[in-house]
PATORGU-135234 format. One record per residue (C-alpha): residue in three letters; chain; x, y, z. Coordinates in pm, 1 decimal. Last residue first. Layout:
% residues N
{pt 'ALA' 'A' {X Y Z}}
...
//
This chain:
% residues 339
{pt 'UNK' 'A' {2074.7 4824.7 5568.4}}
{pt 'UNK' 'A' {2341.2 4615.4 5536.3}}
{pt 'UNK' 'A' {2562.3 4823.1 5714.8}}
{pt 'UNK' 'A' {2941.0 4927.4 5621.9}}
{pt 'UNK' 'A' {3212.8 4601.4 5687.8}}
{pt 'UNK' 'A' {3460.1 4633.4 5880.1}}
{pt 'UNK' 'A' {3837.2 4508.6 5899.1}}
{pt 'UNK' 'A' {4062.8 4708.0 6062.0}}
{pt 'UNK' 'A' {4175.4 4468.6 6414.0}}
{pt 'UNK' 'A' {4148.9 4525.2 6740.6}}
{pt 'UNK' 'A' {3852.5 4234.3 6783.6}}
{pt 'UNK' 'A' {3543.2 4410.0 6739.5}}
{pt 'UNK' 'A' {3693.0 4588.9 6395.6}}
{pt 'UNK' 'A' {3729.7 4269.2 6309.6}}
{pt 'UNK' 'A' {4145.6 4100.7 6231.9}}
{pt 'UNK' 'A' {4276.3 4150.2 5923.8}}
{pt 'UNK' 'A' {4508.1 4425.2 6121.8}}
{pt 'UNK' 'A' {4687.6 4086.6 6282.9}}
{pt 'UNK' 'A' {4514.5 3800.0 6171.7}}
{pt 'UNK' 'A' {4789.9 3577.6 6235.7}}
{pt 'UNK' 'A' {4948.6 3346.9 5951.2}}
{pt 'UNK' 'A' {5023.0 3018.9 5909.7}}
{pt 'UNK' 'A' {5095.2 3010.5 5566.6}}
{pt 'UNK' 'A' {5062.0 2590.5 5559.7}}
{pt 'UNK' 'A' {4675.6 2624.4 5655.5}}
{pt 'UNK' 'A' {4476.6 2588.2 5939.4}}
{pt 'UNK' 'A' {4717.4 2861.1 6145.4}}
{pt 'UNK' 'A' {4551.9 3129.6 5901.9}}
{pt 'UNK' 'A' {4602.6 3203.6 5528.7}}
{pt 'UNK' 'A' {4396.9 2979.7 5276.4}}
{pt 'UNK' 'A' {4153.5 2819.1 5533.4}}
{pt 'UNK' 'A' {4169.9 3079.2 5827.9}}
{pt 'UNK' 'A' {4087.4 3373.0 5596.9}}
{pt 'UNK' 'A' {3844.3 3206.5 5431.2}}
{pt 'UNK' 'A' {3655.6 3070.5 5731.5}}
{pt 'UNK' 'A' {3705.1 3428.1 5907.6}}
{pt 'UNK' 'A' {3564.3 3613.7 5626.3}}
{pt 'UNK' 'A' {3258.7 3388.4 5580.5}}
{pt 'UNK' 'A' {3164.3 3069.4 5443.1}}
{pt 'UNK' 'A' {3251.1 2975.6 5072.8}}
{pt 'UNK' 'A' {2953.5 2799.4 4928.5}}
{pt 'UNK' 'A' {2708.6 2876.0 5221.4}}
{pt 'UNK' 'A' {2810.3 3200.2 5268.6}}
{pt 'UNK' 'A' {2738.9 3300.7 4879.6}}
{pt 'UNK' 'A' {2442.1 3168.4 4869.4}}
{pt 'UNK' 'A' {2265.0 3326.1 5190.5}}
{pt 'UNK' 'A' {2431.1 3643.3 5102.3}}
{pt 'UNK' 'A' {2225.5 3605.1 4734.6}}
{pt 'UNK' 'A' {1948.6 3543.3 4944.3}}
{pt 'UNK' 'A' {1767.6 3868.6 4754.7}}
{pt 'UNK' 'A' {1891.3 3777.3 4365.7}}
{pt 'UNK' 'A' {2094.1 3962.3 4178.2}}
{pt 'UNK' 'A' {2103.8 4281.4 4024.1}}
{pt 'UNK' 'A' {2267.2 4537.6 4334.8}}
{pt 'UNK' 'A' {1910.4 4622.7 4435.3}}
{pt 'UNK' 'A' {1750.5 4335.2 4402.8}}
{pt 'UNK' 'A' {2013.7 4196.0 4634.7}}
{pt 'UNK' 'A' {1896.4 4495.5 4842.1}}
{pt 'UNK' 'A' {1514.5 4356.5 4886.7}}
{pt 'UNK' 'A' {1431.1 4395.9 5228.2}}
{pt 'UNK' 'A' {1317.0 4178.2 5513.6}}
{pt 'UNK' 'A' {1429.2 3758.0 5458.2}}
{pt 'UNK' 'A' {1773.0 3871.0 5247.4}}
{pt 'UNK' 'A' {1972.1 3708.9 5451.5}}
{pt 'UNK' 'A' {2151.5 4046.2 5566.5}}
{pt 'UNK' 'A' {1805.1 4207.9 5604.4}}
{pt 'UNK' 'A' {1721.0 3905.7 5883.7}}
{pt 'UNK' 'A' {2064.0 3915.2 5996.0}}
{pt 'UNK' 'A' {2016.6 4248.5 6098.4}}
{pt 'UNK' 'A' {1662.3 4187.1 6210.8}}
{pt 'UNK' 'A' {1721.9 3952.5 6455.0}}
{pt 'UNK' 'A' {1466.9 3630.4 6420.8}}
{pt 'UNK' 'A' {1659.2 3382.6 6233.3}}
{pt 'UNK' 'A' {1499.0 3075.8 6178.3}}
{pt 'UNK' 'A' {1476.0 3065.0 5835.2}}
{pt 'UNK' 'A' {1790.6 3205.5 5673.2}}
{pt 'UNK' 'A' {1971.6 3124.0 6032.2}}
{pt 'UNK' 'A' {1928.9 2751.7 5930.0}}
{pt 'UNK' 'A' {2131.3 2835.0 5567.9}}
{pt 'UNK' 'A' {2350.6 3015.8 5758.3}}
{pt 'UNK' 'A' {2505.5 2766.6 5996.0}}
{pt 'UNK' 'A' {2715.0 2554.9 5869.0}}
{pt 'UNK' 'A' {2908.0 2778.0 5633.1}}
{pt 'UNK' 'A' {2906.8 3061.6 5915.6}}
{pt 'UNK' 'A' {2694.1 3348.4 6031.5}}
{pt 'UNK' 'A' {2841.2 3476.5 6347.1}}
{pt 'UNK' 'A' {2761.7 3852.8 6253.5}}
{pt 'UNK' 'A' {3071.5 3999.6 6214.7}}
{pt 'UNK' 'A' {3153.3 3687.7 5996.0}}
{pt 'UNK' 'A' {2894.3 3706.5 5800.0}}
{pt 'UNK' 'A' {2975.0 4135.2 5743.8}}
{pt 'UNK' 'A' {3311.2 4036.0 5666.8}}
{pt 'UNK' 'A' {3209.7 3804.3 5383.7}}
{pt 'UNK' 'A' {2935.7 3999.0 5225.0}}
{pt 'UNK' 'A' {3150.9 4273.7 5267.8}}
{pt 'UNK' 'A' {3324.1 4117.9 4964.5}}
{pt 'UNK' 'A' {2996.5 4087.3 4778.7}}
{pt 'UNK' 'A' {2938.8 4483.2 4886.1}}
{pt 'UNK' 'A' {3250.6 4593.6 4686.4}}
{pt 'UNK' 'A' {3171.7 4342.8 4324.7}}
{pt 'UNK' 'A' {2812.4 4418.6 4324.5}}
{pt 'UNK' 'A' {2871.7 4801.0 4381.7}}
{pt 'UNK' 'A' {3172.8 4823.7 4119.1}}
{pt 'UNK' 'A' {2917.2 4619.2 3934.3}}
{pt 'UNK' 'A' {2634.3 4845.8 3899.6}}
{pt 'UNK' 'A' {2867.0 5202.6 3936.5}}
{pt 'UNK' 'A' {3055.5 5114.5 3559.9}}
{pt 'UNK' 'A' {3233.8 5374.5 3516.6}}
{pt 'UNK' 'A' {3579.2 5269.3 3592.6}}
{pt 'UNK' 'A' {3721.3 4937.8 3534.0}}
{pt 'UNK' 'A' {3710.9 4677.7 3812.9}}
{pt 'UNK' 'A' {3939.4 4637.1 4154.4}}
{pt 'UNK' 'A' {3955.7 4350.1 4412.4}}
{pt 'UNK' 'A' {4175.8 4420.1 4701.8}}
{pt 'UNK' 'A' {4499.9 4510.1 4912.4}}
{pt 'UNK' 'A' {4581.2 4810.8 5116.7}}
{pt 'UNK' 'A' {4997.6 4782.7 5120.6}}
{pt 'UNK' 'A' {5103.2 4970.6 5384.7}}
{pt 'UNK' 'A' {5462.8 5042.6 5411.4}}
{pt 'UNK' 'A' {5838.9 4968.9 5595.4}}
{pt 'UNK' 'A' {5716.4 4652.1 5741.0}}
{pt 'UNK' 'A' {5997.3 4546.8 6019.7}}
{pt 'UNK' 'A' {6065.5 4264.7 6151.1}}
{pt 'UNK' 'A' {6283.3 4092.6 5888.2}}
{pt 'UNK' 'A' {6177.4 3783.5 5673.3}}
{pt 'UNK' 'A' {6479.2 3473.5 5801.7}}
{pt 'UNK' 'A' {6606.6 3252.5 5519.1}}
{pt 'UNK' 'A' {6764.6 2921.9 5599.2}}
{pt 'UNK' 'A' {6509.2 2766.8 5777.1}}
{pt 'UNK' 'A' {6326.7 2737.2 5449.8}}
{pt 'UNK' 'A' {6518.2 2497.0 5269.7}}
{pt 'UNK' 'A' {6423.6 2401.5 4949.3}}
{pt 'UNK' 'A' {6249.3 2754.8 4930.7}}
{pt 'UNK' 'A' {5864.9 2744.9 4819.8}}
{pt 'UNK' 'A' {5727.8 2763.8 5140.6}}
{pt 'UNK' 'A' {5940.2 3079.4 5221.0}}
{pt 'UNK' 'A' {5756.2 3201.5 4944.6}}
{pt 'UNK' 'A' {5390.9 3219.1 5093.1}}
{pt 'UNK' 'A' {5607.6 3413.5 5379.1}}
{pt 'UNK' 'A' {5756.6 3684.7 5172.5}}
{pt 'UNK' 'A' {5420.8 3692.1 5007.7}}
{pt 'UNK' 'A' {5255.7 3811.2 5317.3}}
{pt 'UNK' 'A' {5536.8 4043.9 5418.2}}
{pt 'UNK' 'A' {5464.9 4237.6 5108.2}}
{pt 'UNK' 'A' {5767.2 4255.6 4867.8}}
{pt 'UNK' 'A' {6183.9 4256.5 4946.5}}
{pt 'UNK' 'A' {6411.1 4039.9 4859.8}}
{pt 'UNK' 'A' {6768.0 4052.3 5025.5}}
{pt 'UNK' 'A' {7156.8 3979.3 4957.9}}
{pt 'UNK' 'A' {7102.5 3976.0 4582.6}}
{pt 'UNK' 'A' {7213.5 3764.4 4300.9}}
{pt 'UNK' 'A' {7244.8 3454.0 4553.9}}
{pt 'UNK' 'A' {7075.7 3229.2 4345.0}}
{pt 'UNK' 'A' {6737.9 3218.1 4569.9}}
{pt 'UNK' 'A' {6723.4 3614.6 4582.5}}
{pt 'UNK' 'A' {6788.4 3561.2 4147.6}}
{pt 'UNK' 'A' {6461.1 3319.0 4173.1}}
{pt 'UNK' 'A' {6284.8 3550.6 4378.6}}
{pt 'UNK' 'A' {6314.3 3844.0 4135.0}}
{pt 'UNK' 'A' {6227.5 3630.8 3863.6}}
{pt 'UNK' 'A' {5908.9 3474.2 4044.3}}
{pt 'UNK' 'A' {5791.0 3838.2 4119.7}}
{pt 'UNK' 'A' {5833.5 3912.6 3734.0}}
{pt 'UNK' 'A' {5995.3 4160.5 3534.6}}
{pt 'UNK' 'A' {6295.6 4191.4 3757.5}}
{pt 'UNK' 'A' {6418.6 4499.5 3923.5}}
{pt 'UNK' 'A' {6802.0 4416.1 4115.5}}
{pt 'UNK' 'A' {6838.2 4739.4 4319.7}}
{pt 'UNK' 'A' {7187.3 4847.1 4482.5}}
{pt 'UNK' 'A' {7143.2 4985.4 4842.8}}
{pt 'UNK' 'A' {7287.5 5314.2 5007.5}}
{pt 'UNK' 'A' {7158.9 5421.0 5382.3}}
{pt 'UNK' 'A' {7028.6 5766.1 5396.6}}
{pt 'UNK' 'A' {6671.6 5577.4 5638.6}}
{pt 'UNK' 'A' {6467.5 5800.0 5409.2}}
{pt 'UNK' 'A' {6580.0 5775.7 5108.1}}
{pt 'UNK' 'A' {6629.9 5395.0 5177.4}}
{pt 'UNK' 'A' {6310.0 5364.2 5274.4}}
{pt 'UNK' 'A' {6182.6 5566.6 4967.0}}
{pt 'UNK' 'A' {6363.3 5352.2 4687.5}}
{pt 'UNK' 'A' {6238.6 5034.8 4832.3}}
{pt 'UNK' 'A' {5851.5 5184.8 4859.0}}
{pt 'UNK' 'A' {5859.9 5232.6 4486.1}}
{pt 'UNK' 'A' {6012.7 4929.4 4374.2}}
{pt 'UNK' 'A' {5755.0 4728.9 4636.5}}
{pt 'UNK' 'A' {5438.2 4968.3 4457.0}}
{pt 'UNK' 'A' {5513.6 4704.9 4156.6}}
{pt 'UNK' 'A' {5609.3 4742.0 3771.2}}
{pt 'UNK' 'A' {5928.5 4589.0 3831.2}}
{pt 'UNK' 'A' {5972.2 4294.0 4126.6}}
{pt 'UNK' 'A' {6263.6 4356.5 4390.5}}
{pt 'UNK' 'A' {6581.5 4197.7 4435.2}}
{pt 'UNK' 'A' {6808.2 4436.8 4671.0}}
{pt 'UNK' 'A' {7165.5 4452.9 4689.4}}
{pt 'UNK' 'A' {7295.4 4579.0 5025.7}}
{pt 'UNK' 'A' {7475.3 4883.2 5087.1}}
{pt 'UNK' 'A' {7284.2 4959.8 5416.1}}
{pt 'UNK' 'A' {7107.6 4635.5 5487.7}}
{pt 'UNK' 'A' {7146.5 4687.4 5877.2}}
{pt 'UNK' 'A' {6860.8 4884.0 5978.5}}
{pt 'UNK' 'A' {6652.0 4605.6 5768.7}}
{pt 'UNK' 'A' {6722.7 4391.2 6114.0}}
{pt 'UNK' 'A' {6808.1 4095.7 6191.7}}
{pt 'UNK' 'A' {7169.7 4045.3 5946.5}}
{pt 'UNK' 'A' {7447.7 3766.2 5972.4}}
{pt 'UNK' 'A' {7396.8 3700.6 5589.6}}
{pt 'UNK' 'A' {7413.3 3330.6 5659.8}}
{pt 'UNK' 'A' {7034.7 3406.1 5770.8}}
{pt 'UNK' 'A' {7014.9 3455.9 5419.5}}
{pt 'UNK' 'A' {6741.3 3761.9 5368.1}}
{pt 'UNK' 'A' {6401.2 3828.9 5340.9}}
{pt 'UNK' 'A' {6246.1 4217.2 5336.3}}
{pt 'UNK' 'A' {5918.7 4375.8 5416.1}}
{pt 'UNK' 'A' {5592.3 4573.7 5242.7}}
{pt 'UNK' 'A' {5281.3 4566.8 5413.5}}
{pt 'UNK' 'A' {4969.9 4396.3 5447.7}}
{pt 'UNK' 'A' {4608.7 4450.1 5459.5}}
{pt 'UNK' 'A' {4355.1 4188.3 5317.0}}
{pt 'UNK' 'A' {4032.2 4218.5 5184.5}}
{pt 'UNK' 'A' {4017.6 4604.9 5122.0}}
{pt 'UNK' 'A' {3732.9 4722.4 4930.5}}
{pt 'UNK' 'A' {3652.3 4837.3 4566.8}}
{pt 'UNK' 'A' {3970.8 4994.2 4401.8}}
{pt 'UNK' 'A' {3870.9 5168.9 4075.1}}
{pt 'UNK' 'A' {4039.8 5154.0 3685.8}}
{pt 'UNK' 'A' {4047.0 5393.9 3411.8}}
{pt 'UNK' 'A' {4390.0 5481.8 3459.7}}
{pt 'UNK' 'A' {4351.8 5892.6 3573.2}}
{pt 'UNK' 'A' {4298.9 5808.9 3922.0}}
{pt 'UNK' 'A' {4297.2 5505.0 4154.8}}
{pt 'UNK' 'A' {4621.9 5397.8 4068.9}}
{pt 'UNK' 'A' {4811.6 5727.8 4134.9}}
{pt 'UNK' 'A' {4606.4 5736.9 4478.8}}
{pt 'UNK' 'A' {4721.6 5408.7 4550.2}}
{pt 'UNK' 'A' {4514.5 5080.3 4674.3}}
{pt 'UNK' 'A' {4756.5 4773.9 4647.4}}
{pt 'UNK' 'A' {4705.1 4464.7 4397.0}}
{pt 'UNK' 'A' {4710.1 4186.8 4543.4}}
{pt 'UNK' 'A' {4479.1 3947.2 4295.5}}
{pt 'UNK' 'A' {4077.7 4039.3 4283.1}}
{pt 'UNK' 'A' {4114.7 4206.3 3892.9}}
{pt 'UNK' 'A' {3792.2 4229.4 3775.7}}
{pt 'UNK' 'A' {3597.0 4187.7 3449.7}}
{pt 'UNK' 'A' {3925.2 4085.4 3278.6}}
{pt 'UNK' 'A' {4058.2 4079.2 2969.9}}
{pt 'UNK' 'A' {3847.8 4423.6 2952.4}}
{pt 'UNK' 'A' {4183.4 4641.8 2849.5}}
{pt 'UNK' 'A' {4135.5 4809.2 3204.3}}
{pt 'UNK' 'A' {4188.7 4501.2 3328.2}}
{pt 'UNK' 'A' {4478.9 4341.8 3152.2}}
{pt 'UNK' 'A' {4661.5 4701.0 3151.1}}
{pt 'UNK' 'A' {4610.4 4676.8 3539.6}}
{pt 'UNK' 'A' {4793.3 4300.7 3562.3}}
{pt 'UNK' 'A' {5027.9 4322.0 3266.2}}
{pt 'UNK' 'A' {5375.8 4441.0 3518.3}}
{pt 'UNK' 'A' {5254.4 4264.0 3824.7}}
{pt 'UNK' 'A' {5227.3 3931.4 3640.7}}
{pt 'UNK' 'A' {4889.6 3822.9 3515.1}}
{pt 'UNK' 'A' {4719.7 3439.4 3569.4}}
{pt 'UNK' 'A' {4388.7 3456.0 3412.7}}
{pt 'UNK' 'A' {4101.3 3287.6 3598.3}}
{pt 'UNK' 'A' {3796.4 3183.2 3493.9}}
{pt 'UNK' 'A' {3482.9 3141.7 3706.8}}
{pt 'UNK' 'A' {3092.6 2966.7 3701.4}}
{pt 'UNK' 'A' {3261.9 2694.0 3901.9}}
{pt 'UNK' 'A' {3106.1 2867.5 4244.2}}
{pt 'UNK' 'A' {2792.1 2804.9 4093.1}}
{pt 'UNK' 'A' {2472.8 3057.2 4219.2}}
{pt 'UNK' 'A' {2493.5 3218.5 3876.2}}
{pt 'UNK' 'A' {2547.7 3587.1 3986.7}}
{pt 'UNK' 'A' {2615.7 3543.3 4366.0}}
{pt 'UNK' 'A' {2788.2 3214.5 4343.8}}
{pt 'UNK' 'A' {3019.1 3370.1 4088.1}}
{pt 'UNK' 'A' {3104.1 3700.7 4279.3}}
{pt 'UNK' 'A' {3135.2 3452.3 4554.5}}
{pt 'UNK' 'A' {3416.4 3264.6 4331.3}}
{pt 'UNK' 'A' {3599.5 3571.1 4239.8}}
{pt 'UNK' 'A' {3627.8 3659.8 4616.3}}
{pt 'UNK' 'A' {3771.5 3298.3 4715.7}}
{pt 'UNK' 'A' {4013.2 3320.6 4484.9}}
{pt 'UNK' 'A' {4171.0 3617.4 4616.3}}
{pt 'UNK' 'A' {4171.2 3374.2 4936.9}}
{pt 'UNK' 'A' {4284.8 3103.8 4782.2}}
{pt 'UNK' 'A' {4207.0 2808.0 4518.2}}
{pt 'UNK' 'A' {4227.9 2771.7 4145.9}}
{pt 'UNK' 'A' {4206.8 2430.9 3982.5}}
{pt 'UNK' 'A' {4455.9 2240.9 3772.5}}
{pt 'UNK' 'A' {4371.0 1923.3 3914.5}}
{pt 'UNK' 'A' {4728.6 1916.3 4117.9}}
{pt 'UNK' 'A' {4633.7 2242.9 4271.6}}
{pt 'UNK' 'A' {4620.3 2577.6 4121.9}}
{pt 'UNK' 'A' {4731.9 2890.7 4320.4}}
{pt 'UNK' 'A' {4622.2 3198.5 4447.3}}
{pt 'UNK' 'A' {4620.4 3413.4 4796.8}}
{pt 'UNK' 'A' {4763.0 3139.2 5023.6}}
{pt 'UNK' 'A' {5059.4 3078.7 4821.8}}
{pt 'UNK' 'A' {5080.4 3309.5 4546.9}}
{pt 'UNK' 'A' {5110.7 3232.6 4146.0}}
{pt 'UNK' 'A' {5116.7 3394.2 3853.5}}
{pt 'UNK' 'A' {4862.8 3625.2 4040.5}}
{pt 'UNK' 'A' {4488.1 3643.5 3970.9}}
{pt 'UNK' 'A' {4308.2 3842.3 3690.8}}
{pt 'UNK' 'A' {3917.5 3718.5 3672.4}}
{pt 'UNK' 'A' {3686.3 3637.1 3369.6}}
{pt 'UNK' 'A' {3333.0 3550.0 3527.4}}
{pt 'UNK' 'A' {3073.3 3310.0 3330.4}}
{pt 'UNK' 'A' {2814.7 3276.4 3116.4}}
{pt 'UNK' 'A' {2890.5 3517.9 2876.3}}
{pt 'UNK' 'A' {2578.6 3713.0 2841.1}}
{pt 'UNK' 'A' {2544.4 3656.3 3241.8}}
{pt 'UNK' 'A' {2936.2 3846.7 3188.5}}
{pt 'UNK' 'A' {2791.1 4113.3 2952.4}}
{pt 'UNK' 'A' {2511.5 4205.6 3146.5}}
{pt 'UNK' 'A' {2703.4 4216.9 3506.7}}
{pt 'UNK' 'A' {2974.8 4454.0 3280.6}}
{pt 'UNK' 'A' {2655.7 4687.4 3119.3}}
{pt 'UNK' 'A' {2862.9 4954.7 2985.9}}
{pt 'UNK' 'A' {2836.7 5315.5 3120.6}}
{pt 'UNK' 'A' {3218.8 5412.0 3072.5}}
{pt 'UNK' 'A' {3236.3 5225.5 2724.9}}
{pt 'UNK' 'A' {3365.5 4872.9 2757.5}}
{pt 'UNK' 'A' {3711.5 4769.7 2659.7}}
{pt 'UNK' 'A' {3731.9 4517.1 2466.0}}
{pt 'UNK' 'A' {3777.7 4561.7 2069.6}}
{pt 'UNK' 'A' {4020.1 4895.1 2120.3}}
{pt 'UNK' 'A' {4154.3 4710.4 2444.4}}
{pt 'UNK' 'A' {4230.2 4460.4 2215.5}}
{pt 'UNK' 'A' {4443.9 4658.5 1939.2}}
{pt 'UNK' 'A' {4640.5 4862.0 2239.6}}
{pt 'UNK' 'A' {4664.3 4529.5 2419.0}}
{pt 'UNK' 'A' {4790.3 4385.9 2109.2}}
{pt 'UNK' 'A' {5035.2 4666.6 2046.9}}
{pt 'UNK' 'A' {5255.4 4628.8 2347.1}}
{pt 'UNK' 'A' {5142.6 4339.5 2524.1}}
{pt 'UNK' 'A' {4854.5 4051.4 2516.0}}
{pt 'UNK' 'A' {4820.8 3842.6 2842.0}}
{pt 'UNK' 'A' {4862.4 3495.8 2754.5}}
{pt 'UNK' 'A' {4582.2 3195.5 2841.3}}
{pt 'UNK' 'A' {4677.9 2937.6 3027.1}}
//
């Protein structure tokens, strides 16, 4: 695993690292031979390693299409595990070419720090687990509670406005880590834990028994969340936002992991034509190759497939689509044309 430098080795590395504004990033990583990616320490669902060591989920899922779509090898990636704290300072120190790992869209984030949000993959928002022992079923009833909560995060922020708002009282427990903050819920440190509702339910999984804890209704944010890259750099901001509506726009379309490699030469509507790269040349355009939606499809399907692998009722998270639903279906998800 390789460690996140701090302090003044970032300083020194970002010195060494970081690319100027107009730097070549889809150069540098074909240079390379493969993609450097930021994921989490550890999420269920979004990313994890299984017993081989290798990296799976849906933010996983992005860094390997961004793989398949530059070398056509969904292996072509590496992945460096960042807490919340290191994850942007990794980034915009060039540890990583981009940082696909949830990570919500702010206005403070997205200006002034050198770094840009590309596209929304999955949109969540911020809620609270407690002991069911605790007696309580609703975060209207936490007033004077303690409340574990990971530093460095948009969750510390959003805790200290609810309770502004709501003028109840509550005692915050910040940890440096996610896993920290969880472990001193799991002690009994605190009498909630509070991050994005999607993570309160990949760590439910984790608990020895989960029955015990109960994740209240309500969502007291919205958490946007999505690959981002350094600033400057248009060419692979472009690759890295139109390979993730590569996946929406597939799924939009019915073109599936079974089926798209048949549509690529039978198809006779001209959307999917252009979005297989038969009429037009706009993988040309964004420095790969034409089919490069064909590729990437066929090695890790569409929204929908992903979705319902890592996240949906296929998979241990069990999770509705909710706003991650298509625009066609009531949900937010949408992907611009491909024309």
């Amino acid at each position: 695993m390789k460690t996140v430098l701090t302090g003044l080795g970032a300083l020194a590395a970002a010195c060494l690292a970081v690319a100027p504004a107009d730097a070549d990033t889809l150069k540098a990583i074909r240079d390379r031979g493969k993609i450097i990616c930021g994921t989490s320490t550890g999420v269920a669902g979004f990313s994890t390693q299984d017993a081989n060591g290798r990296w799976q989920g849906f933010d996983i899922d992005i860094c390997r299409a961004l793989a398949v779509a530059i070398f056509n090898d969904t292996e072509k990636a590496a992945f460096v595990p960042l807490t919340s704290k290191d994850r942007l300072i990794a980034l915009q120190a060039g540890e990583v070419d981009v940082l696909p790992r949830t990570t919500t869209w702010t206005l403070a984030r997205n200006t002034g720090q050198g770094v840009t949000f590309t596209g929304v993959n999955y949109y969540d928002g911020q809620g609270f687990m407690v002991p069911k022992k605790l007696g309580v079923t609703s975060a209207s009833k936490l007033d004077g509670a303690s409340i574990c909560v990971a530093q460095g995060t948009t969750s510390e922020l959003n805790l200290a406005d609810y309770f502004r708002r709501t003028k109840m009282k509550y005692e915050v427990a910040a940890f440096g880590t996610a896993e920290d903050a969880l472990k001193a819920y799991e002690s009994g440190r605190c009498d909630a834990y509070t991050t994005d509702v999607s993570a309160l339910s990949a760590n439910l999984l984790k608990f020895r028994d989960p029955s015990e804890h109960l994740v209240l209704p309500e969502v007291i944010s919205k958490e946007p969340l999505g690959p981002w890259v350094r600033s400057g750099d248009d060419t692979w901001f472009n690759l890295v936002r139109w390979t993730l509506y590569v996946l929406i726009n597939a799924e939009e379309l019915g073109v599936t992991k079974a089926n798209v490699k048949e549509l690529a030469e039978t198809a006779t509507n001209p959307e999917i034509r252009r979005f297989l790269g038969k009429d037009g040349k706009y993988g040309e355009g964004l420095g790969v190759s034409n089919d490069w939606a064909v590729r990437i499809v066929a090695a890790i399907g569409n929204y929908g497939e992903s979705f319902e692998r890592n996240l949906g009722m296929s998979s241990p998270m069990k999770l509705q689509r909710g706003p991650n639903a298509l625009w066609t279906e009531g949900g937010l998800q949408y992907s611009p044309p491909f024309r």
